[in-house]
Gaussian input, Z-matrix of N, CA and C with variables (Angstrom, degrees):
# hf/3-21g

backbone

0 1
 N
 C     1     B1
 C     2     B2     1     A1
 N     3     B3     2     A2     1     D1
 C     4     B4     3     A3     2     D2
 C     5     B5     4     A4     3     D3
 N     6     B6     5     A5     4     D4
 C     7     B7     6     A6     5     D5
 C     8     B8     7     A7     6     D6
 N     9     B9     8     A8     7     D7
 C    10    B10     9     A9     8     D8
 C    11    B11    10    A10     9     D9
 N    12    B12    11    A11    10    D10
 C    13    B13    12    A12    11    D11
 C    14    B14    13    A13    12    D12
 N    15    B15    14    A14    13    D13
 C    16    B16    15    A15    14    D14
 C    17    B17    16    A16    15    D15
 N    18    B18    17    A17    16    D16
 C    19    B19    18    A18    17    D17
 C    20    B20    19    A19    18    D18
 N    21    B21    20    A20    19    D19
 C    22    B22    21    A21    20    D20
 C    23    B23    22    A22    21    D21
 N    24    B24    23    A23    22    D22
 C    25    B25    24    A24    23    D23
 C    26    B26    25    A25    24    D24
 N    27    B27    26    A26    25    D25
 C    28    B28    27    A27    26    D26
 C    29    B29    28    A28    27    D27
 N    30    B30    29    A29    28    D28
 C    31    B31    30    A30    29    D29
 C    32    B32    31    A31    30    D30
 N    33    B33    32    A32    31    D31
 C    34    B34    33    A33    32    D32
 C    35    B35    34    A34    33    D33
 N    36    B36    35    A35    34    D34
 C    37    B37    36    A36    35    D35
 C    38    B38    37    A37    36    D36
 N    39    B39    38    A38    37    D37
 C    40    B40    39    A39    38    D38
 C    41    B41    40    A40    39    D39
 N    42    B42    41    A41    40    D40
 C    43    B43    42    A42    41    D41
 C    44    B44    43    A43    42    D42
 N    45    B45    44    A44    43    D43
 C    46    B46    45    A45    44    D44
 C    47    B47    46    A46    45    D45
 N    48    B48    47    A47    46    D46
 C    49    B49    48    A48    47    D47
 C    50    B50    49    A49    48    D48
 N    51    B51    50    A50    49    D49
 C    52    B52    51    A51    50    D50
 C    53    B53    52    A52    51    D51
 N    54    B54    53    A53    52    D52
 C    55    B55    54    A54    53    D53
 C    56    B56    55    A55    54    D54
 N    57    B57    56    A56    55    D55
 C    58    B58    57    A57    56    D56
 C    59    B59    58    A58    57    D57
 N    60    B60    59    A59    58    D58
 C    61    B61    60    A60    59    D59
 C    62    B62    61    A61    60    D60
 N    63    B63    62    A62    61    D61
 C    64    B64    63    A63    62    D62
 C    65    B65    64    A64    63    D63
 N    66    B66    65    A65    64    D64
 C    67    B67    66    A66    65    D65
 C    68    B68    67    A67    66    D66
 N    69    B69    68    A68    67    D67
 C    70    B70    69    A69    68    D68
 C    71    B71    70    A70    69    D69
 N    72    B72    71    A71    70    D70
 C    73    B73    72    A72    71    D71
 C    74    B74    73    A73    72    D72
 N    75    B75    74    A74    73    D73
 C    76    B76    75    A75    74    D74
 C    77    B77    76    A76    75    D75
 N    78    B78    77    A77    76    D76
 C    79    B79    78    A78    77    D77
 C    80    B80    79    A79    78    D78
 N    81    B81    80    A80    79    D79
 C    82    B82    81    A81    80    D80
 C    83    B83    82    A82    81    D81
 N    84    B84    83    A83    82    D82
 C    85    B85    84    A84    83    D83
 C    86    B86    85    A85    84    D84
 N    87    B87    86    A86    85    D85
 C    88    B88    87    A87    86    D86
 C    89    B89    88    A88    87    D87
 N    90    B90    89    A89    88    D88
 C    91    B91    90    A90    89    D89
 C    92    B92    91    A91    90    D90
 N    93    B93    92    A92    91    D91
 C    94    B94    93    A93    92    D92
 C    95    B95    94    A94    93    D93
 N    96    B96    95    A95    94    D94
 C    97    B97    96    A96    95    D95
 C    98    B98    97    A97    96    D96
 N    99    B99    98    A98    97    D97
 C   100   B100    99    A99    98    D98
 C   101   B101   100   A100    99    D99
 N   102   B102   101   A101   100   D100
 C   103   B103   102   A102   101   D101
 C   104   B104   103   A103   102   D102
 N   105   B105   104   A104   103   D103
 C   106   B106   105   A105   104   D104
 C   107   B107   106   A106   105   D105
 N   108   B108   107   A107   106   D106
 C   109   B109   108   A108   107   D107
 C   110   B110   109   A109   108   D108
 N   111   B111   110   A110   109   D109
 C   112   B112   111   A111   110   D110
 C   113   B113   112   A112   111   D111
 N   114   B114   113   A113   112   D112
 C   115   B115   114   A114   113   D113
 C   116   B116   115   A115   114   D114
 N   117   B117   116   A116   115   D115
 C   118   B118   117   A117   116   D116
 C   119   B119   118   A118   117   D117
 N   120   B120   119   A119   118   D118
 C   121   B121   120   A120   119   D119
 C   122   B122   121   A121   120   D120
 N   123   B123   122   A122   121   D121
 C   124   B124   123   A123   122   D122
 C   125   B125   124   A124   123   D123
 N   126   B126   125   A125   124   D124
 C   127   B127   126   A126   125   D125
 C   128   B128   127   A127   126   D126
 N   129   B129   128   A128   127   D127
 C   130   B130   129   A129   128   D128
 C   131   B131   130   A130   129   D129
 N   132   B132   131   A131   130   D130
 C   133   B133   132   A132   131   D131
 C   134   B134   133   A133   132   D132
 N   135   B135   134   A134   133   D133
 C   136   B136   135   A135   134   D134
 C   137   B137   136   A136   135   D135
 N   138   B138   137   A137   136   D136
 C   139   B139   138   A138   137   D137
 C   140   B140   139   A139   138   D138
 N   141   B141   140   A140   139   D139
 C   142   B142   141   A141   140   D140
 C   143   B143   142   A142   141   D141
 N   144   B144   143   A143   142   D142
 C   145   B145   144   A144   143   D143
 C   146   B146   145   A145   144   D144
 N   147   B147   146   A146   145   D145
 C   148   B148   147   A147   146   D146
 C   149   B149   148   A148   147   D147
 N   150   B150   149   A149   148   D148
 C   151   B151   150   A150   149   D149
 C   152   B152   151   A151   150   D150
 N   153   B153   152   A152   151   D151
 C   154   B154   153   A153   152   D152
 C   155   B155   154   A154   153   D153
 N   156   B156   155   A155   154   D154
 C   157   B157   156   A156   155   D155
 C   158   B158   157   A157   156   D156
 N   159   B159   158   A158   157   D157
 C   160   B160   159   A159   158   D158
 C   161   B161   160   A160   159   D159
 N   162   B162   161   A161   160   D160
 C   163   B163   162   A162   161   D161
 C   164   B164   163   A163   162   D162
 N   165   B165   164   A164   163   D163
 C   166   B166   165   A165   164   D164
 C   167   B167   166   A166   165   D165
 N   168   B168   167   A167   166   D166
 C   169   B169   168   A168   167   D167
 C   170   B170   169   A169   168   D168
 N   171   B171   170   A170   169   D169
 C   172   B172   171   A171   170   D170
 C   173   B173   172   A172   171   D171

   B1=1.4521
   B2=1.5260
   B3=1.2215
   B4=1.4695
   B5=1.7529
   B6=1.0835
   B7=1.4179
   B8=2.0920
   B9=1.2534
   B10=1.5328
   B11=1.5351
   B12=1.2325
   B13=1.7506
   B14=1.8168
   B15=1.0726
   B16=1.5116
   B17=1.3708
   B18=1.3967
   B19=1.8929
   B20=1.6187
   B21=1.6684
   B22=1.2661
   B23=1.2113
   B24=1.1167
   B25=2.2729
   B26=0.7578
   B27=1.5576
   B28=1.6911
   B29=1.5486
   B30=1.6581
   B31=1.8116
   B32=2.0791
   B33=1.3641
   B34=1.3954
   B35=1.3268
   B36=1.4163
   B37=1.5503
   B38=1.6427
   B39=1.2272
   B40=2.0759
   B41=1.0139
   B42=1.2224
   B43=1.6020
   B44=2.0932
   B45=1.0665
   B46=1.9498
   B47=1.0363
   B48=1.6659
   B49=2.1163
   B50=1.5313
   B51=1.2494
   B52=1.7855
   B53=1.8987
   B54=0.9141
   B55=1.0762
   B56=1.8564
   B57=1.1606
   B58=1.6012
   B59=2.4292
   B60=1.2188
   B61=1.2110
   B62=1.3721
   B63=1.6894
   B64=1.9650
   B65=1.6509
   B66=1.6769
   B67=1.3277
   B68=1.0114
   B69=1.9628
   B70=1.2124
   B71=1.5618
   B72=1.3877
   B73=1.8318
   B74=1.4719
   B75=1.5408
   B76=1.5561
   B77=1.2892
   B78=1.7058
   B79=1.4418
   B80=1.2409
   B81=1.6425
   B82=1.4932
   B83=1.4501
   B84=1.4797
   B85=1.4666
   B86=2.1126
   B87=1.3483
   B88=1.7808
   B89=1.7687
   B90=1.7642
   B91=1.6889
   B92=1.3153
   B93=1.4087
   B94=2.1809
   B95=1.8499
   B96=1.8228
   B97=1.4373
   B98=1.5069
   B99=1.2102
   B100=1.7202
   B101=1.5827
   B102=1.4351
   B103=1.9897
   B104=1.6674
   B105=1.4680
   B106=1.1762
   B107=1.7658
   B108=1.5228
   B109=1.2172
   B110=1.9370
   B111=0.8345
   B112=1.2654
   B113=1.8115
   B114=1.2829
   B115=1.6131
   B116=1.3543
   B117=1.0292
   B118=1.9026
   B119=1.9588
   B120=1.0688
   B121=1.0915
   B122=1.2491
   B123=1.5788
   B124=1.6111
   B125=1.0553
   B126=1.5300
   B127=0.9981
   B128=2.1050
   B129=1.0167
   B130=1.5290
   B131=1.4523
   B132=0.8804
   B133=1.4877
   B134=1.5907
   B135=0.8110
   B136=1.7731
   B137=1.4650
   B138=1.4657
   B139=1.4567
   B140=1.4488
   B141=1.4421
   B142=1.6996
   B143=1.3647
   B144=1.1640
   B145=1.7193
   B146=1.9086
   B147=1.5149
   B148=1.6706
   B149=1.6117
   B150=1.0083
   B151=1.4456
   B152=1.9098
   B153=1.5893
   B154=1.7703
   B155=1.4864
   B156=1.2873
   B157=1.8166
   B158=1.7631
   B159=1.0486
   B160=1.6363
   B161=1.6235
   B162=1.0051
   B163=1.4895
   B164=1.2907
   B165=1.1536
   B166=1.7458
   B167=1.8502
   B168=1.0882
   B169=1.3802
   B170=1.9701
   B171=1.2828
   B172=1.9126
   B173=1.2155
   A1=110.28
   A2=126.47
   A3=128.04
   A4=105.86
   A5=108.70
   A6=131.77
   A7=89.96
   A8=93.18
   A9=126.90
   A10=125.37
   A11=78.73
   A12=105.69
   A13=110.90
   A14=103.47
   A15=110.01
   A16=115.25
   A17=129.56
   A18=117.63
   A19=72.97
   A20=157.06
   A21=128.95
   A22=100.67
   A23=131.70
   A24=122.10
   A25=75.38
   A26=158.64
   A27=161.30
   A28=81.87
   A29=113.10
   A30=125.78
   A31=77.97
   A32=130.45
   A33=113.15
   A34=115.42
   A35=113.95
   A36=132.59
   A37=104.31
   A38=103.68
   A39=121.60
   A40=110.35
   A41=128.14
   A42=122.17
   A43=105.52
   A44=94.32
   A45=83.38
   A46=96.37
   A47=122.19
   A48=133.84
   A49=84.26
   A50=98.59
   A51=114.65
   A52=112.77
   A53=121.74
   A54=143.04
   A55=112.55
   A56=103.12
   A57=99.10
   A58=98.34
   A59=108.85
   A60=110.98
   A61=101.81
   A62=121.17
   A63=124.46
   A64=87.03
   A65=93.86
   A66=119.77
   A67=105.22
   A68=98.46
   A69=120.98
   A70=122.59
   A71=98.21
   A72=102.35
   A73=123.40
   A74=107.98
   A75=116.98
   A76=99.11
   A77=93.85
   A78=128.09
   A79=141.01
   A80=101.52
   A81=117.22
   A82=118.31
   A83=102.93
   A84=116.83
   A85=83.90
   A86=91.98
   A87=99.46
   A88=106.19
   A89=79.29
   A90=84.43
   A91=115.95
   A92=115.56
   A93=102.71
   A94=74.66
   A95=104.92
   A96=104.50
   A97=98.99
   A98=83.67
   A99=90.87
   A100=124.79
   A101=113.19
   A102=119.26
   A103=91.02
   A104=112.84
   A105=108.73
   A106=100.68
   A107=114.52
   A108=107.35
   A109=115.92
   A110=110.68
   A111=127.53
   A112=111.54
   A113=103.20
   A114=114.59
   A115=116.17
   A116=131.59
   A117=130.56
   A118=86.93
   A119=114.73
   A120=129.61
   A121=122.27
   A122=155.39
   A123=107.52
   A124=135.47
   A125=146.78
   A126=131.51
   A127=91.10
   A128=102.07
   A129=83.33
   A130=120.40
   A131=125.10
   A132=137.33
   A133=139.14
   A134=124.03
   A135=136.14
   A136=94.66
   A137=119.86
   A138=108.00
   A139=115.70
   A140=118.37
   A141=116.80
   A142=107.50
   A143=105.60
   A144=103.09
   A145=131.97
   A146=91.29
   A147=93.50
   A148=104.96
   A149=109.39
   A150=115.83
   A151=116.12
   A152=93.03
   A153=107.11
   A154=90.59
   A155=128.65
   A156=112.64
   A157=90.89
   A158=123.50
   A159=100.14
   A160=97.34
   A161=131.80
   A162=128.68
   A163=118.40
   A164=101.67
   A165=124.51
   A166=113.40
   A167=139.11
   A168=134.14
   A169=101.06
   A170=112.96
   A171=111.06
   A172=96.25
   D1=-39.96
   D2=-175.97
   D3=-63.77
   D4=-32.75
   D5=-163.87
   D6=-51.52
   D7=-76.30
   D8=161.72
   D9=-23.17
   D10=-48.14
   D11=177.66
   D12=-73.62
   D13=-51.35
   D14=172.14
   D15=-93.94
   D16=22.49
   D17=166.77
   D18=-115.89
   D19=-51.30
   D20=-156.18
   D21=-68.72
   D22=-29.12
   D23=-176.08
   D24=-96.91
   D25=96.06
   D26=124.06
   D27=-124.30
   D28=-60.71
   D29=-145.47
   D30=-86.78
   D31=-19.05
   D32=-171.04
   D33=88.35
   D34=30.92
   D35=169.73
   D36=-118.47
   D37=161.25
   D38=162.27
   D39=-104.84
   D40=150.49
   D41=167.10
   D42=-92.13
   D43=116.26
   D44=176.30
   D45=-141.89
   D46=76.74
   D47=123.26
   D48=166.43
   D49=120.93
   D50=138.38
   D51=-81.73
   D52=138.30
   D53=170.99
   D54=-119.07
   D55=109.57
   D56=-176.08
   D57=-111.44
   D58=142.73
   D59=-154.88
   D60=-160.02
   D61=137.02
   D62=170.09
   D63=-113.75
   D64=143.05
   D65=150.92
   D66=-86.79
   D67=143.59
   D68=-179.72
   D69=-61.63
   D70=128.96
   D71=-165.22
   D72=70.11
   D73=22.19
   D74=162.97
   D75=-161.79
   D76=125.57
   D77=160.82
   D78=-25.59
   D79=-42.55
   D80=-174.34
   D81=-82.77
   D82=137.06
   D83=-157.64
   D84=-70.79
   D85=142.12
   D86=154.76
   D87=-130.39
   D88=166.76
   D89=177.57
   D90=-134.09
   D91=153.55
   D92=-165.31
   D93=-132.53
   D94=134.32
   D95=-178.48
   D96=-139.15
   D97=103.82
   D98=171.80
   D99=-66.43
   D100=109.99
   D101=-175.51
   D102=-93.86
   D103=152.94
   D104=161.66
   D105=-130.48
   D106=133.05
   D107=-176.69
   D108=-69.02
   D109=155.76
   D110=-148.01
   D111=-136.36
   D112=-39.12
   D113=-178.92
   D114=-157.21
   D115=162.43
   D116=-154.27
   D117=-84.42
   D118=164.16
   D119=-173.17
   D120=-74.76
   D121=139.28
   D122=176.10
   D123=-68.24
   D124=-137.62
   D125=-173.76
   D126=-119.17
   D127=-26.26
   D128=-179.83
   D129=-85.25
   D130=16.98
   D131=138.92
   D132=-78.94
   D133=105.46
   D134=58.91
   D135=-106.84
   D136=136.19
   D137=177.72
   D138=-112.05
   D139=171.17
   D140=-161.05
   D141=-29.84
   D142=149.46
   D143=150.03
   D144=-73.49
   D145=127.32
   D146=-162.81
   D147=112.47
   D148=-26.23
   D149=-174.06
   D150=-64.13
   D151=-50.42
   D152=-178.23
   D153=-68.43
   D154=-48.91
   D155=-160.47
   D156=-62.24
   D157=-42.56
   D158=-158.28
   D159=-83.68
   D160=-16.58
   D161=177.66
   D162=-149.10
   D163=90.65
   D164=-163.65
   D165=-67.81
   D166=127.20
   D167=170.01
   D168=-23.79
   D169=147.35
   D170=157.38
   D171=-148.37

């Protein structure tokens, strides 16, 4: 969650509600996390394509 917490105030969002939740007839935990934007985005975002796989938001 912190992880989460610090790439949305990177993108100029908050995170306010984790929601943790199983679909029916599967096991695996999911999670729905509501960001609310907060400040304009910077400007070097969205960046090239190819760019996020080799250097991912942390």
């Amino acid at each position: 969650m912190a992880r989460i917490g610090k790439v949305a105030a990177l993108l100029g969002g908050a995170v306010v509600k984790e929601k943790i939740y199983h679909l029916e007839d599967d096991a695996r935990e999911r999670k729905l996390v509501l960001i609310k934007k907060m400040a304009p985005t910077p400007e070097k975002y969205p960046r090239r394509t190819g760019v996020p796989e080799k250097n991912p938001l942390k």
